[in-house]
C-alpha positions as CSV (number, residue, x, y, z in Angstrom):
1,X,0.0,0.0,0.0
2,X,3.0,2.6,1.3
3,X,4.8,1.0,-2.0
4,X,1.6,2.4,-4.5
5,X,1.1,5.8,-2.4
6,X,4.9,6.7,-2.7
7,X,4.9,5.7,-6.7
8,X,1.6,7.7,-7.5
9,X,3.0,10.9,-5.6
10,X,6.5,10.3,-7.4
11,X,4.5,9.9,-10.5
12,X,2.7,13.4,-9.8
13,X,5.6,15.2,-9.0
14,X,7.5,14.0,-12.1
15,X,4.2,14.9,-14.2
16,X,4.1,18.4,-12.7
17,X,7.8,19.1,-13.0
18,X,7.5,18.2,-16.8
19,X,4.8,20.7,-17.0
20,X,6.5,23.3,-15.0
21,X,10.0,22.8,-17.8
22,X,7.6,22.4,-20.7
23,X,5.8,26.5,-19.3
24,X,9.3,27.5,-18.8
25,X,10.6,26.7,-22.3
26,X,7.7,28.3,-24.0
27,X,7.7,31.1,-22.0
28,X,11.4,31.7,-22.3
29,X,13.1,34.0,-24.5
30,X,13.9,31.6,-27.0
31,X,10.8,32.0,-29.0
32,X,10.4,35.9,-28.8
33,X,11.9,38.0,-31.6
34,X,13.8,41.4,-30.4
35,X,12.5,44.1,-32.4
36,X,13.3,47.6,-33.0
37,X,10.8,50.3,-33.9
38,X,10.2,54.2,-33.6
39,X,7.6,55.5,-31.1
40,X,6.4,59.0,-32.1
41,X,6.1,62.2,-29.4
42,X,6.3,65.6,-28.7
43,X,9.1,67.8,-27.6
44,X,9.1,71.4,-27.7
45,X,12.2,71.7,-27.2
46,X,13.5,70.2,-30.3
47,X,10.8,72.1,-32.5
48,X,11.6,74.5,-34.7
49,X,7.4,75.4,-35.1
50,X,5.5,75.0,-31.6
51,X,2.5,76.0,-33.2
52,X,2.8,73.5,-35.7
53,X,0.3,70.5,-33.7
54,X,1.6,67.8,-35.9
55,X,4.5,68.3,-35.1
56,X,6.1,64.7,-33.3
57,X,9.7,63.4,-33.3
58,X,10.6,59.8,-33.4
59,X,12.0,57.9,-30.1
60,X,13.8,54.5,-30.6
61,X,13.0,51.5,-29.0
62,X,13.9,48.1,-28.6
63,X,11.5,45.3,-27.1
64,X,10.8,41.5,-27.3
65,X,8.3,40.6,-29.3
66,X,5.8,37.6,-27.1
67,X,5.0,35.1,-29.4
68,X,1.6,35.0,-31.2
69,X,1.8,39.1,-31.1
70,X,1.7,41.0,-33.9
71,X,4.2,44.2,-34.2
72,X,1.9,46.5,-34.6
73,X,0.0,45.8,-32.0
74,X,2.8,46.0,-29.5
75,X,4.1,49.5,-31.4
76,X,1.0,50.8,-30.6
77,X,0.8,49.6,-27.0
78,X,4.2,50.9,-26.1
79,X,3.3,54.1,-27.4
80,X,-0.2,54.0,-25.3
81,X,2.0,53.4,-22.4
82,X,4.2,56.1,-22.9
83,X,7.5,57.7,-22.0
84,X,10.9,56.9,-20.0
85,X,11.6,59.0,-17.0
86,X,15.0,59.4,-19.5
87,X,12.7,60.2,-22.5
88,X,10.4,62.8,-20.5
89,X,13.8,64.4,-19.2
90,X,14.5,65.2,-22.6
91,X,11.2,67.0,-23.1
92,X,9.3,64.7,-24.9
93,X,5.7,64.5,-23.8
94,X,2.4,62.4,-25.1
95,X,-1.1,63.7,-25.2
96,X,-2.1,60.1,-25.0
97,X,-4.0,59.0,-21.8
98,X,-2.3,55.5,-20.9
99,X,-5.5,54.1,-19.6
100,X,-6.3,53.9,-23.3
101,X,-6.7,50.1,-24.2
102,X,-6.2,48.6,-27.7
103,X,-9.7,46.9,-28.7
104,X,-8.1,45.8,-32.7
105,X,-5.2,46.6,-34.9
106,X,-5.7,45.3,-38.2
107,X,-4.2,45.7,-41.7
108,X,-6.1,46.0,-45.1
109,X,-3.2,46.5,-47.8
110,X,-2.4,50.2,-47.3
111,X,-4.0,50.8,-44.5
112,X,-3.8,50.0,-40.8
113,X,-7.1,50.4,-38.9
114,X,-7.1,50.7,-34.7
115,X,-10.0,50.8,-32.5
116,X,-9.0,52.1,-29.2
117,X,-10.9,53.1,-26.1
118,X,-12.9,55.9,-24.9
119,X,-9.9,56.8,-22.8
120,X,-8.6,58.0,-26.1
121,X,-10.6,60.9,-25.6
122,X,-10.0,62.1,-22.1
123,X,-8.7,65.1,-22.0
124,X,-8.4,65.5,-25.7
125,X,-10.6,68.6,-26.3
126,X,-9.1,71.6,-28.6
127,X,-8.5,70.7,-32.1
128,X,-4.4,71.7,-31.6
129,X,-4.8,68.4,-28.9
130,X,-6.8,66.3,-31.3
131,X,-4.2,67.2,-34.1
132,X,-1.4,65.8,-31.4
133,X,-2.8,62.8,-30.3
134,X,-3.5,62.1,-34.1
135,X,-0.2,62.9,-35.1
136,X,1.4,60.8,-32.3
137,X,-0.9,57.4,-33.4
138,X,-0.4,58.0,-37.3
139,X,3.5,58.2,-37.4
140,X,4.0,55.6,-35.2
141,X,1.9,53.6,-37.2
142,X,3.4,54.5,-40.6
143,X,6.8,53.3,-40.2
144,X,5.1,49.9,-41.4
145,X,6.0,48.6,-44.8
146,X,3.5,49.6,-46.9
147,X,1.2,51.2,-45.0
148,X,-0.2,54.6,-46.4
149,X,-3.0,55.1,-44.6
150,X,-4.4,54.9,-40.6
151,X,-7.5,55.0,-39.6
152,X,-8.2,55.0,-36.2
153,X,-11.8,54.7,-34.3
154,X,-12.6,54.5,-30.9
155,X,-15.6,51.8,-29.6
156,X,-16.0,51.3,-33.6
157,X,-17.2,54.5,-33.7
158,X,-15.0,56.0,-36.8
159,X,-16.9,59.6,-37.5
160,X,-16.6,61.6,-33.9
161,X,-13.6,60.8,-32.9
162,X,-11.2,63.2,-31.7
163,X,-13.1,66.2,-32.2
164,X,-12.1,69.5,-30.9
């Protein structure tokens, strides 16, 4: 009886370190890809218009891309979730609210269509704001092979979206 108790918990132990490597394998950085990619912001300081609200200046980044994610979908979080203490010592800034949540990302040929949250839009009255935030999302976005285009809607709701 102490012979077949002892064997089943060996057994179970076994089993459950198995599973326990077989997590830690996946999991591991052996099957995420490091990627490099430009996230886009404001800085006044290094603007040579500051009443130009389109104005946005690329930051490099580096990041490791979890399997089963698509890049532009974790381009576009990163941005969401905004600067460095290093970068906002430089002056850069984002008019993005980082409670903003991703709802899609997809790609049509040329274009590259996001639906965000209604977070998007907190705080974002003004059209100068709206222009930012817009600014920020489309040239991040546009560093993408082949994409011309990027259409961004918020709750599906593509017509009265960052409105002044």
């Amino acid at each position: 009886m102490f012979y077949k108790l002892k064997t089943k918990l060996l057994l179970i132990a076994a089993l459950f370190l198995v599973f326990l490597g077989v997590k830690l394998f996946v999991n591991s950085s052996l099957w995420q890809t490091d990627v490099s990619f430009n996230l886009y912001f404001i800085n006044n300081e290094l603007s040579v218009d500051n009443l130009d609200c389109t104005e946005v200046f690329p930051v490099s980044r580096e990041e490791l891309l979890p399997p089963h994610t698509n890049r532009q979908l974790l381009v576009i979080n990163s941005l969401i979730k905004g600067l460095t203490e290093t970068e906002k010592d430089s002056g850069y800034s984002s008019l993005i609210d980082p409670e903003t949540k991703v709802n899609s990302v997809a790609v049509d040929n040329e274009i590259i269509i996001v639906d965000l949250s209604e977070a998007l839009e907190n705080n974002s009255g003004g059209s100068c704001r709206a222009e930012a935030i817009r600014s920020q999302i489309e040239n991040t976005l546009k560093q993408f092979e082949g994409i011309e285009k990027v259409v961004i809607s918020v709750n599906a709701d593509f017509d009265n979206i960052l409105q002044p």
